[in-house]
Backbone as a printed PyTorch tensor [residue, N CA C, xyz], in Angstrom:
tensor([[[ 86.9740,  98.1640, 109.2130],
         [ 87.9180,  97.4180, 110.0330],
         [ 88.8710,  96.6410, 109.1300]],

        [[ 89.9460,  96.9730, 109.6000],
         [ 90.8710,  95.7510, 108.5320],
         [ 91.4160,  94.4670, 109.1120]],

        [[ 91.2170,  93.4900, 107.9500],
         [ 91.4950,  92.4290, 108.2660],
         [ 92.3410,  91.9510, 107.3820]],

        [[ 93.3220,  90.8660, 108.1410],
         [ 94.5160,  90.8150, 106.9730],
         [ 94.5090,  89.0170, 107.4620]],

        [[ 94.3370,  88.1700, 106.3140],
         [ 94.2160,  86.9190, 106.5290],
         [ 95.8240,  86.0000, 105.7220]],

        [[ 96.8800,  85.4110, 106.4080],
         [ 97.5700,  84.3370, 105.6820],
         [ 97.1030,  83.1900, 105.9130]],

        [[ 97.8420,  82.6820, 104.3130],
         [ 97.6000,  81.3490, 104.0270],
         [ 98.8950,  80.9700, 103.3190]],

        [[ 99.4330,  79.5760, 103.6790],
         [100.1580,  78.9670, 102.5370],
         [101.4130,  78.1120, 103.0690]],

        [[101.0780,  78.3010, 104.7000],
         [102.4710,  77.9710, 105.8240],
         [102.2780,  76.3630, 105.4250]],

        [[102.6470,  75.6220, 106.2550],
         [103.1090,  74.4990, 106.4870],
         [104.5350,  74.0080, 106.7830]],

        [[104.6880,  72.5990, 106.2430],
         [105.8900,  71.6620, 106.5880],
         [106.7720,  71.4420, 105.3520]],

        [[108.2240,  71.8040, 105.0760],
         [108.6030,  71.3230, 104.2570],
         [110.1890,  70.9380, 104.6190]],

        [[110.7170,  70.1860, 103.4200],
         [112.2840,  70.0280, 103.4950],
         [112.7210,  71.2390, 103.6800]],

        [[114.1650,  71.0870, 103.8700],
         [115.2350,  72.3600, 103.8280],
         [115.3610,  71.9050, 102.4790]],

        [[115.8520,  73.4400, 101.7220],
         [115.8060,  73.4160, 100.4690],
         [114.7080,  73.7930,  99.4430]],

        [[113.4060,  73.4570,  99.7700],
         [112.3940,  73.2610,  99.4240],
         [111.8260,  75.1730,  99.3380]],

        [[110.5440,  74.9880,  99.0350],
         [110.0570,  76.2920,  99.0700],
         [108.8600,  76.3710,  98.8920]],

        [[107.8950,  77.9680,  99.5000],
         [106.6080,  77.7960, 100.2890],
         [106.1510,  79.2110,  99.8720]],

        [[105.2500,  79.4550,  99.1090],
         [104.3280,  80.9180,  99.0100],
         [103.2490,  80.8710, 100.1040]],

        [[103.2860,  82.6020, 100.7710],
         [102.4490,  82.5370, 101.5640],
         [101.7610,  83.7740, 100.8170]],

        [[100.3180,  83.7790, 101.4400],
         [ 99.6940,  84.6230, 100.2600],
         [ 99.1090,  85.6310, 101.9430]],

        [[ 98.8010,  86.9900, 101.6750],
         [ 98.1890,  87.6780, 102.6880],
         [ 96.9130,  88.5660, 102.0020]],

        [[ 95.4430,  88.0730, 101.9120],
         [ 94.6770,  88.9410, 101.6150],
         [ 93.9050,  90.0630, 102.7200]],

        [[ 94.1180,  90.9460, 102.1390],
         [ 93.5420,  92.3590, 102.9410],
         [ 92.1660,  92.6790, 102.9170]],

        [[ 91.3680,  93.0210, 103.6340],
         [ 90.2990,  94.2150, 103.4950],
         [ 89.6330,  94.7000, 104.4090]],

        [[ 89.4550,  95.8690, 103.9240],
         [ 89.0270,  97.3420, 104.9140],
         [ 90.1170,  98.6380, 104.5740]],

        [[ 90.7200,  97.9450, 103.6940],
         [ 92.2290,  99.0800, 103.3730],
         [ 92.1290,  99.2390, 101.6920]],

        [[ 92.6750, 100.6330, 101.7810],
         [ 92.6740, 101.0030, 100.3530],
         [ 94.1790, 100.6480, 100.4350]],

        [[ 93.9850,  99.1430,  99.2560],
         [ 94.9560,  98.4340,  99.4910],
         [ 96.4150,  98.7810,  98.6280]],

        [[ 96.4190,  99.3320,  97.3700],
         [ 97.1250, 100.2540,  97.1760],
         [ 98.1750, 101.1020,  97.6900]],

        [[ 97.6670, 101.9440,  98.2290],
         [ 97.8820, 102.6430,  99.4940],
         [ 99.2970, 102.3840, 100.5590]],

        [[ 99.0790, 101.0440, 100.6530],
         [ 99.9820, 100.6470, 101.6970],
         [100.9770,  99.7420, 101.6880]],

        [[102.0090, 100.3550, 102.5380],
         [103.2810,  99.4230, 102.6100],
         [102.7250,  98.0930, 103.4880]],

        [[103.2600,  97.3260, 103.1030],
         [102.6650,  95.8190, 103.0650],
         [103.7550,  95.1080, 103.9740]],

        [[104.3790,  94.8400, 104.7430],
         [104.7610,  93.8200, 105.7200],
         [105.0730,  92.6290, 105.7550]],

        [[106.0320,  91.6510, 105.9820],
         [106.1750,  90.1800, 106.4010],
         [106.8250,  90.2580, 107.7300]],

        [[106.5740,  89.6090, 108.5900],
         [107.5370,  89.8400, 110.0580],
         [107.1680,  88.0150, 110.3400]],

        [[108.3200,  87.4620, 111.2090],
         [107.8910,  86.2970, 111.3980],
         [108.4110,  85.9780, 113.4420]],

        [[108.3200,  85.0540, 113.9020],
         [108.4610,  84.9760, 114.7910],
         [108.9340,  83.4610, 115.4670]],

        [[110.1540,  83.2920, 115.5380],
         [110.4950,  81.7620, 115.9410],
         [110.0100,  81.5580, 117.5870]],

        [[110.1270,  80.5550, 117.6270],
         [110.0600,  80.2120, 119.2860],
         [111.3010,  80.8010, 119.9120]],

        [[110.7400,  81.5320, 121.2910],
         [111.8490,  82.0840, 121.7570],
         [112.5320,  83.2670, 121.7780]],

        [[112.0390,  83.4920, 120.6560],
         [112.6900,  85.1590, 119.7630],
         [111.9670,  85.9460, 119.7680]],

        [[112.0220,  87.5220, 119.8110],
         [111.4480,  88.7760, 118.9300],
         [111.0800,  88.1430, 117.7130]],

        [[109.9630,  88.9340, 117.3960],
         [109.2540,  89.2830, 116.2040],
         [110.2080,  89.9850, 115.3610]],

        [[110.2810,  89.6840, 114.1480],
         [111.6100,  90.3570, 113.4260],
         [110.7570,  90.6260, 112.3650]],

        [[111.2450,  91.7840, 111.2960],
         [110.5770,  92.2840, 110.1160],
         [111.5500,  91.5360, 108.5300]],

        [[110.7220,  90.4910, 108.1360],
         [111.5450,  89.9520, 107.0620],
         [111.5850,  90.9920, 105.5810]],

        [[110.1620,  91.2080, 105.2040],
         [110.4140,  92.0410, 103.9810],
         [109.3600,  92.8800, 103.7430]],

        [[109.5740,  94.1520, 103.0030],
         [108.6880,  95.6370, 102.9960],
         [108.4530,  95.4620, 101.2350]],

        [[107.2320,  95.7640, 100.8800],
         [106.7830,  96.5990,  99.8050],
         [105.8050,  97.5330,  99.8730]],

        [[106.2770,  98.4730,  99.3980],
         [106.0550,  99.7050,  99.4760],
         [104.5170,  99.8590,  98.3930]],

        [[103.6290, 100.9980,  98.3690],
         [102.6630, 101.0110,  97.6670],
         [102.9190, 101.5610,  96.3260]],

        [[104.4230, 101.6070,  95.7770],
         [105.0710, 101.7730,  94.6640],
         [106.1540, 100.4990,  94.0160]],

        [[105.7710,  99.8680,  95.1670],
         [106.5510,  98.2890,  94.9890],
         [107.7520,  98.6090,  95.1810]],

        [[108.2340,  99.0610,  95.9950],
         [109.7700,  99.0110,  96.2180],
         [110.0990,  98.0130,  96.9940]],

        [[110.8030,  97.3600,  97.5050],
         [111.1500,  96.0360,  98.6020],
         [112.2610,  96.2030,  99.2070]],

        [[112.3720,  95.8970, 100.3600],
         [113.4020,  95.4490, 101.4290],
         [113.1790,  94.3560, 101.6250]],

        [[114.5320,  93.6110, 102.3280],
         [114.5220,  92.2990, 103.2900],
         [115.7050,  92.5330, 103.8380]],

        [[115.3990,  91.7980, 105.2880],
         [116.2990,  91.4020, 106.1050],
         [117.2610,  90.4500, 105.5080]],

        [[118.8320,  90.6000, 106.3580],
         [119.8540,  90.4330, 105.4420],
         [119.6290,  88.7740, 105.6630]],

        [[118.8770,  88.2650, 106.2090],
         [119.0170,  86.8280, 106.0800],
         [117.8750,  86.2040, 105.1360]],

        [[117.7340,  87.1180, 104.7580],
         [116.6280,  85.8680, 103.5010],
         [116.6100,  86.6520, 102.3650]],

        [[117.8420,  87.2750, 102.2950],
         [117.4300,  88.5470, 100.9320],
         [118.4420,  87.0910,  99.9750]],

        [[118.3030,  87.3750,  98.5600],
         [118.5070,  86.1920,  97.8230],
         [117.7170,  84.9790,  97.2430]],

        [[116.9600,  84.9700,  98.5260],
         [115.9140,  83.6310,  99.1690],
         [114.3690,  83.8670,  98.8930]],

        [[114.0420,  85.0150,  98.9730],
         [112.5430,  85.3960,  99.7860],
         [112.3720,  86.7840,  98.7240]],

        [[111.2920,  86.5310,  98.1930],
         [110.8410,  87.4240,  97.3400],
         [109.1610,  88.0330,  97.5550]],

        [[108.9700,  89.6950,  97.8080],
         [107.4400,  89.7190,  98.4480],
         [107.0890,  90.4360,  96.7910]],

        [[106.0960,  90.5270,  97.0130],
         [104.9150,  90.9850,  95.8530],
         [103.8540,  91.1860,  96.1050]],

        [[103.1020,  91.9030,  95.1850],
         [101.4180,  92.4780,  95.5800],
         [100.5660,  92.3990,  94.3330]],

        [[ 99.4540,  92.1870,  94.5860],
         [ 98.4380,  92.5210,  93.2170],
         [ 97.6160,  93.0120,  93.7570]],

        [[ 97.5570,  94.1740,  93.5910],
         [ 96.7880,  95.1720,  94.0480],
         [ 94.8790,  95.0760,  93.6180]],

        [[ 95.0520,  93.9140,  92.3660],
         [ 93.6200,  93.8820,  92.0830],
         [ 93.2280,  92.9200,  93.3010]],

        [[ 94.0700,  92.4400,  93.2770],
         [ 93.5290,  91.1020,  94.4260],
         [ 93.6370,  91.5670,  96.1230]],

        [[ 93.8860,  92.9160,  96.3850],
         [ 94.1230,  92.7220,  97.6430],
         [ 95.0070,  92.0030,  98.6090]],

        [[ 95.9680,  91.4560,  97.4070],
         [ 97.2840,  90.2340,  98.1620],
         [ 98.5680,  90.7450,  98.1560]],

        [[ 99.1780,  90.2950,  98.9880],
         [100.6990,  90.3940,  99.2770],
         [100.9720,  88.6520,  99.5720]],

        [[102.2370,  88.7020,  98.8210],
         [102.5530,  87.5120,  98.7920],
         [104.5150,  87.1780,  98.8700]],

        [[104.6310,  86.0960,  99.6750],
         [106.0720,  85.8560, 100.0610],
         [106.5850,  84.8750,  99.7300]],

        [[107.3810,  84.1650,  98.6550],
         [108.0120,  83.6360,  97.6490],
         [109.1270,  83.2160,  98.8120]],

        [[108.8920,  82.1580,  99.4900],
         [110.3010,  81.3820,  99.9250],
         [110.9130,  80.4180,  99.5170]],

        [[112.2480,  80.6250,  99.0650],
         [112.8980,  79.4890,  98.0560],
         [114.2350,  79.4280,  99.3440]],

        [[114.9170,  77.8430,  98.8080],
         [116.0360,  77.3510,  99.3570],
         [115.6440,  77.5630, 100.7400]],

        [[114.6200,  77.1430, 101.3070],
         [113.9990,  77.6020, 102.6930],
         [115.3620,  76.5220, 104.1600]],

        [[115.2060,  77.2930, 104.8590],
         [116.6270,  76.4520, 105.9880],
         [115.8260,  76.3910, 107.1680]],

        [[116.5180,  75.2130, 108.0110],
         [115.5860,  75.0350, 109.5450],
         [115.1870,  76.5490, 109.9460]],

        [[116.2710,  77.3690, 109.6450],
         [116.1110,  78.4560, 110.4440],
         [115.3600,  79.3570, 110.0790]],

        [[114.7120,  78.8380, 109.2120],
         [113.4760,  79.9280, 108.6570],
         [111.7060,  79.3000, 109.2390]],

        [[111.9950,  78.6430, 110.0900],
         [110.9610,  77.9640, 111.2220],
         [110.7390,  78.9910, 111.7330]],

        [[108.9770,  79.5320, 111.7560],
         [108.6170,  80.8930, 112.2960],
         [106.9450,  80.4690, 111.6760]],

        [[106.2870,  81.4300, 112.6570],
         [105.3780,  81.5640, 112.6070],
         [105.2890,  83.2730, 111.8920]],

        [[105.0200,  82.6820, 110.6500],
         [104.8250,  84.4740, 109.4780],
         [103.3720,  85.4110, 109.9430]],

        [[103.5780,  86.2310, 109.7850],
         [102.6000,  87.2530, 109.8540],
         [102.4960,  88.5560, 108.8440]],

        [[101.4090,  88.7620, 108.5850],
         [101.1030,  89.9460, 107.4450],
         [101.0830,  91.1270, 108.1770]],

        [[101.5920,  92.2110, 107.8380],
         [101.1720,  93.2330, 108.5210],
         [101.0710,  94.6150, 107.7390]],

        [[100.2590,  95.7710, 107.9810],
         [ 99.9810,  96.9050, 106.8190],
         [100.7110,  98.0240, 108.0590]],

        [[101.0290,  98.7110, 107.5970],
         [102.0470, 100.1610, 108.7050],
         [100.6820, 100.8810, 108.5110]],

        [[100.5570, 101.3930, 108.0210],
         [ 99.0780, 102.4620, 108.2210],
         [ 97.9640, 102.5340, 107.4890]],

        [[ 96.5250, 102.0600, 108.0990],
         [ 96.5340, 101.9720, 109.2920],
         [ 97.1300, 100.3530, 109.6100]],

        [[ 97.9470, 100.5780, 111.1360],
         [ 98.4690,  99.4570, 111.4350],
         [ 97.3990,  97.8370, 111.8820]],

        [[ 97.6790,  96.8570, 111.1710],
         [ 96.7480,  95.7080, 111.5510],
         [ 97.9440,  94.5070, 111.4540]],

        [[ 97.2620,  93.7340, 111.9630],
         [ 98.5160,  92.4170, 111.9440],
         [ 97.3250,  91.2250, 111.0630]],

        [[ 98.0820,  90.5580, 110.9030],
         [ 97.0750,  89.0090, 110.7870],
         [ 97.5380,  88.2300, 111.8020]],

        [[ 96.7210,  86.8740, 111.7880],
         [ 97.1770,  85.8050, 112.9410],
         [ 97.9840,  84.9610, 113.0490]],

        [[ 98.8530,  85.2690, 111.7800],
         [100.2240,  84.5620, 111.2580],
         [ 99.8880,  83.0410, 110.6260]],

        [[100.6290,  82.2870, 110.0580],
         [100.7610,  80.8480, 109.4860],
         [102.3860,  80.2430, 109.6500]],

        [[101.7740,  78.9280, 110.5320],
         [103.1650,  78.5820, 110.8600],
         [104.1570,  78.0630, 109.3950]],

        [[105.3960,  77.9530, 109.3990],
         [106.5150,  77.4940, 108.5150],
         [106.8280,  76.4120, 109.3460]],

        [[107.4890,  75.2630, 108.9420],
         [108.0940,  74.6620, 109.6190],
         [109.3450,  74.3090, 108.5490]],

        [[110.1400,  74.1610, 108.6460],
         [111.5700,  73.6650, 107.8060],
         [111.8440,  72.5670, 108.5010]],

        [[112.2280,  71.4740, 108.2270],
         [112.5060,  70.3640, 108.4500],
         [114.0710,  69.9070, 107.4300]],

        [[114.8270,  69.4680, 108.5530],
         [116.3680,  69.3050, 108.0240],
         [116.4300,  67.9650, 107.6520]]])
């Protein structure tokens, strides 16, 4: 069964910046494209940034610059590097693996202006 656990949300200034860490297991962790999606009040679930099980990366055009993902594959982690963080990056983050598909239970952000 896979389980995908974040950690690292909280409260900070705008400006400021917040690593969230996502450990996996039940997955040959390797293997898989790795996920950030977050979710404000109010809104769709949106997909912030992709690494691939060759480390390639995407992000959405609003935090590319900002938001950096990564993996250590010894560790079973994926991890999301938010710098110059803005109110509008207030969301509740979530880990997620594309196949097989699992979510985690997300960790709130809060940005504070």
């Amino acid at each position: 069964q896979v389980q995908l656990v974040e950690s690292g949300g909280g409260l900070v200034q705008a400006g400021g910046s917040l690593r969230l860490s996502c450990a996996a297991s039940g997955i040959t962790f390797s293997f898989a494209t790795m996920n950030w999606y977050r979710q404000a009040p109010g809104k769709q679930r949106e997909l912030v940034a992709t690494i691939t099980s060759g480390s390639r990366t995407n992000y959405a055009d609003a935090v590319k610059g900002r938001f950096t993902i990564s993996r250590d594959n010894a560790k079973n982690t994926v991890y999301l590097q938010m710098n110059s963080l803005e109110p509008e990056d207030t969301a509740v983050y979530y880990c997620n693996s594309r196949i097989p598909e699992a979510w985690g239970r997300g960790t709130q952000v809060t940005v504070a202006s």
